[in-house]
C-alpha positions in Angstrom: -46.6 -59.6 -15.5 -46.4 -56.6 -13.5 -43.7 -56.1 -10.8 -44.3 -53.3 -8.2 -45.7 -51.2 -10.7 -43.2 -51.9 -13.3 -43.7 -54.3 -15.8 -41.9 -57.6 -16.2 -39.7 -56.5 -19.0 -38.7 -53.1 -17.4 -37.2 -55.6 -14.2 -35.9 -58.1 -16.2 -35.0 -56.8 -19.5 -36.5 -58.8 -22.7 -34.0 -62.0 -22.4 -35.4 -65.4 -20.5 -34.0 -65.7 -17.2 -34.5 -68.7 -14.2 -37.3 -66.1 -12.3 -39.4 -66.4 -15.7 -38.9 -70.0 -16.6 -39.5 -71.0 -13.0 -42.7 -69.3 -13.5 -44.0 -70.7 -17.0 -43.3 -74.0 -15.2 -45.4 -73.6 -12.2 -48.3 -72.2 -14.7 -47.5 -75.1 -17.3 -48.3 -77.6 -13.7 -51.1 -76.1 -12.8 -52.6 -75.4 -15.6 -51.9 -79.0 -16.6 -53.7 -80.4 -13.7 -56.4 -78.5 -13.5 -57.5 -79.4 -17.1 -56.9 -82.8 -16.1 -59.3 -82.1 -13.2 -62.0 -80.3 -15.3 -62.0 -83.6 -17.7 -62.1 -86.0 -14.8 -65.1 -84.0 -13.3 -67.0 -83.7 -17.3 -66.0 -88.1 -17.7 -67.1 -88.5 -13.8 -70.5 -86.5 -14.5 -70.9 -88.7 -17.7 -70.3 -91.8 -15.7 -72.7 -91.3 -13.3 -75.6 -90.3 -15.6 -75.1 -93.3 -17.8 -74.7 -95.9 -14.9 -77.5 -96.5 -12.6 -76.2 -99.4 -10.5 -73.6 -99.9 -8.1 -70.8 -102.1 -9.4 -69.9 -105.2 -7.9 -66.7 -104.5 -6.5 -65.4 -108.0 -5.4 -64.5 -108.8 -9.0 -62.1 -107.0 -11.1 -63.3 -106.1 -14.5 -60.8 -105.0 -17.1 -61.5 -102.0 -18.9 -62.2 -101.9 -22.7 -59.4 -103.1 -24.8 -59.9 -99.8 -26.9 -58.7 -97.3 -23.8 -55.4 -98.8 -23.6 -54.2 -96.9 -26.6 -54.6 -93.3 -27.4 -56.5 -94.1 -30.8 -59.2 -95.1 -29.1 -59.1 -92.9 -26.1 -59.6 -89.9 -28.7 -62.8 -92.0 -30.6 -64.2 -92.4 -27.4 -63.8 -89.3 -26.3 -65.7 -88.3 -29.6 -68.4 -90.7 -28.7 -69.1 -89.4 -25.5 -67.9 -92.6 -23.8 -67.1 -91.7 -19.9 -64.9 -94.4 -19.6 -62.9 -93.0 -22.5 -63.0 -89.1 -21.0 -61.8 -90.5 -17.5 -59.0 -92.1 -19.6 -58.3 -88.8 -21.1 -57.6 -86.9 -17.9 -55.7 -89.6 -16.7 -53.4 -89.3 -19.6 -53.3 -85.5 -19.2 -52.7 -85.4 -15.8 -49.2 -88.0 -16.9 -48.9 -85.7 -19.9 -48.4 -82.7 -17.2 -44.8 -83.6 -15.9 -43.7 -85.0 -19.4 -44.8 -81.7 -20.8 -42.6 -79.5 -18.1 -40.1 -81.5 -18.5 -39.7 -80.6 -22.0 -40.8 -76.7 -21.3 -37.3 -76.9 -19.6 -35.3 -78.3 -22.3 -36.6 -75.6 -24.5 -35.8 -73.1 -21.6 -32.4 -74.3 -20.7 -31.9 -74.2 -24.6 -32.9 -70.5 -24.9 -30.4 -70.0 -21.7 -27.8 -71.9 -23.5 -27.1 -74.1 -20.5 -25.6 -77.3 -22.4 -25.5 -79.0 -18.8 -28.9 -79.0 -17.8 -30.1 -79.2 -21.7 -28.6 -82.4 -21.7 -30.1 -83.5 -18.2 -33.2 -82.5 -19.2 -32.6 -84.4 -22.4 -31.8 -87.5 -20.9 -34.7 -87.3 -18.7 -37.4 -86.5 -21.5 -36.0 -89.2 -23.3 -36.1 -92.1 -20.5 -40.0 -90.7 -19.8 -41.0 -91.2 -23.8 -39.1 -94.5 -23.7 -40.9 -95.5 -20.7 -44.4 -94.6 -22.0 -44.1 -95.9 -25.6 -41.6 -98.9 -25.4 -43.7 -101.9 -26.0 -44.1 -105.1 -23.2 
């Protein structure tokens, strides 16, 4: 990163501080959704080439029992399915937050802030909880 001619390190020095973290964060989001946006577009594309007709609208159909575990997201992303690579972005685009979220405890670790390493902890761990307790 280059600062006014100077480069990032010359500012800053070689140690992690807030400015940088703040800024691998921001990337980590947007380069988050934008992948999830690039494999909703590729799953929407497939969609639409495999499915001629308009669906009926007025009656809710389920989707596969296979989607609704990551196991058979990933074989269905290997088969082409569209369903399965809408499913993927989907899970990337909740991935993104998770994934920042544990940036920062990594950050606030190399910072050696025990406060906000434990926040961030506690907040990593009621996400995972969340997304892999079973109902």
């Amino acid at each position: 990163m280059v600062l006014n001619g100077k480069q990032a390190t010359e500012v800053h020095g070689d140690h992690f501080d807030d400015r940088m973290m703040e800024t691998v964060m921001g990337r980590l989001l947007q380069v988050g959704v934008l992948l999830a946006s690039l494999v909703m577009l590729v799953g929407g594309i497939l969609y639409v080439r495999l499915h001629h007709s308009i669906p009926d609208y007025k009656v809710f159909q389920s989707g596969p029992q296979s989607l609704r575990h990551v196991g058979g997201v990933i074989k269905g992303v290997a088969a082409a399915d569209p369903d399965a690579v809408i499913q993927l972005a989907v899970l990337l685009l909740i991935a993104t937050p998770v994934a920042r979220v544990a940036f920062a405890l990594v950050a606030f670790g190399i910072e050696r802030d025990k406060l906000y390493m434990a926040i961030s902890a506690i907040v990593l761990a009621v996400l995972l909880i969340g997304f892999f307790r079973s109902q």
